[in-house]
N, C-alpha and C positions, 0 to 999 in steps of 0.2 A: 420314828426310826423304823425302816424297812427290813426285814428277817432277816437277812446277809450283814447286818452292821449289829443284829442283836446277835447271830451266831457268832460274831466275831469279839466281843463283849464277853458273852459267854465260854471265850477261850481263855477271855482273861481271868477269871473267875475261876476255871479249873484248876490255873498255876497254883495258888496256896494252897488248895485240897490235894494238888497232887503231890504238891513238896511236904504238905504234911503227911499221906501215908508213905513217901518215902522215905521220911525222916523218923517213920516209926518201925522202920526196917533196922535202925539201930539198937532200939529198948531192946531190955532183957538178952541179952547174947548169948547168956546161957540156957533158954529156950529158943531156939530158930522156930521162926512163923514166918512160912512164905507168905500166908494171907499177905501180908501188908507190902507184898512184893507185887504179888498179884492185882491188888487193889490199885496201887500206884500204876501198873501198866495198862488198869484197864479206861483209869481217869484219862492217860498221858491219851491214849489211842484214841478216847473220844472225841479228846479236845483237837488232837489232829486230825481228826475225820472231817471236825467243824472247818481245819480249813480249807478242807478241797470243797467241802457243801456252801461253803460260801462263796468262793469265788465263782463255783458255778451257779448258784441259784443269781449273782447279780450279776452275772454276762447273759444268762437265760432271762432270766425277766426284765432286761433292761436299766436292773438297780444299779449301778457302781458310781457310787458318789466320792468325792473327796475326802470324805471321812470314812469312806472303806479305803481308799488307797492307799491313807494312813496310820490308820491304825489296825490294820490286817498284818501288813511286816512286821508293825511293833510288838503284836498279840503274838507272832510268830515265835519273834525272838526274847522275847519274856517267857514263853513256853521251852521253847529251845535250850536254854540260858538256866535257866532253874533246873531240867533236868541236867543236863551234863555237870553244873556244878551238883547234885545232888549224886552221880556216879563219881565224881570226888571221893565222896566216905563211900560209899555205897560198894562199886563197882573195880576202887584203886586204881583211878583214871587218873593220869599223870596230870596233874592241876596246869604244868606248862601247856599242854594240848589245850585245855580247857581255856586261856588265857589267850592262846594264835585264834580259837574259834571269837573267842565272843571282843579280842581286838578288832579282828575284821567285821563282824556286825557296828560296833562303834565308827569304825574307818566307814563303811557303807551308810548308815544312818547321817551319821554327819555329811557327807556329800549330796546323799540327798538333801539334806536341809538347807542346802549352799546352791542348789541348782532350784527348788521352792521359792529363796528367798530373791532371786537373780529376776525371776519373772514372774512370780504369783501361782505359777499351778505345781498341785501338788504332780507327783512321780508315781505313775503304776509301776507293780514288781514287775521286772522283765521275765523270762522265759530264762535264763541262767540263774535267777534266784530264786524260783518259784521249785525248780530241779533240784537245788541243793539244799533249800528246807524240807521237801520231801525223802532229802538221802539222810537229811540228818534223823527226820523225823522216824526213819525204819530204821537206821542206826542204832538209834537210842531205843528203840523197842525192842530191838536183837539181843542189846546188850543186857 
């Protein structure tokens, strides 16, 4: 497994550590500890960082395999998906918003699966989805 498919691995991996210090932004309410605010934001940012370092370490080194093409959107939106449902409690993000986002990931993911299964190759992210995980991705960090 080539560095761009372990970074991207490694995105999946920070989802539950980051949902868990977001999720510990709820204990005790009657002592406020941004630590676990801060902590959360600083997992979320890493793991977004993995994924611009990966897409560009396997266009630079010639790595982008099939299994980067699909499982980098997936890591994306497992990433994506965890936070904003996690500003649910957190941030009193209208859960309907959160439901148009992560419908359309299902709506997109499925499609792609139907154009895979049509002719055998997997789908790179295009240039309009690779923009709007990066809007979501500084979104959810503003937030």
């Amino acid at each position: 497994m080539n560095l761009p498919n372990k970074l991207t691995l490694s995105r999946m991996i920070l989802v539950p550590v980051f949902m868990i210090f977001a999720s510990m932004t709820q204990l005790g309410t009657d002592n406020f500890n941004a630590s676990w605010y801060l902590a959360a934001g600083i997992v979320f940012a890493i793991a977004s960082f993995t994924d611009y370092l990966d897409g560009h370490l396997a266009r630079k080194w010639h790595m982008v395999t099939d299994f980067g093409k699909f499982m980098d959107p997936l890591a994306d939106k497992l990433l994506t998906a965890s936070a904003f449902l996690c500003l649910i409690e957190v941030a009193d993000l209208p859960s309907w918003i959160v439901f148009i986002i992560i419908a359309r990931e299902f709506i997109v993911t499925g499609l792609r699966l139907i154009a895979v299964s049509e002719d055998g190759r997997v789908l790179p992210a295009g240039m309009a989805g690779k923009v709007k995980t990066a809007s979501q991705m500084i979104g959810i960090l503003a937030i």
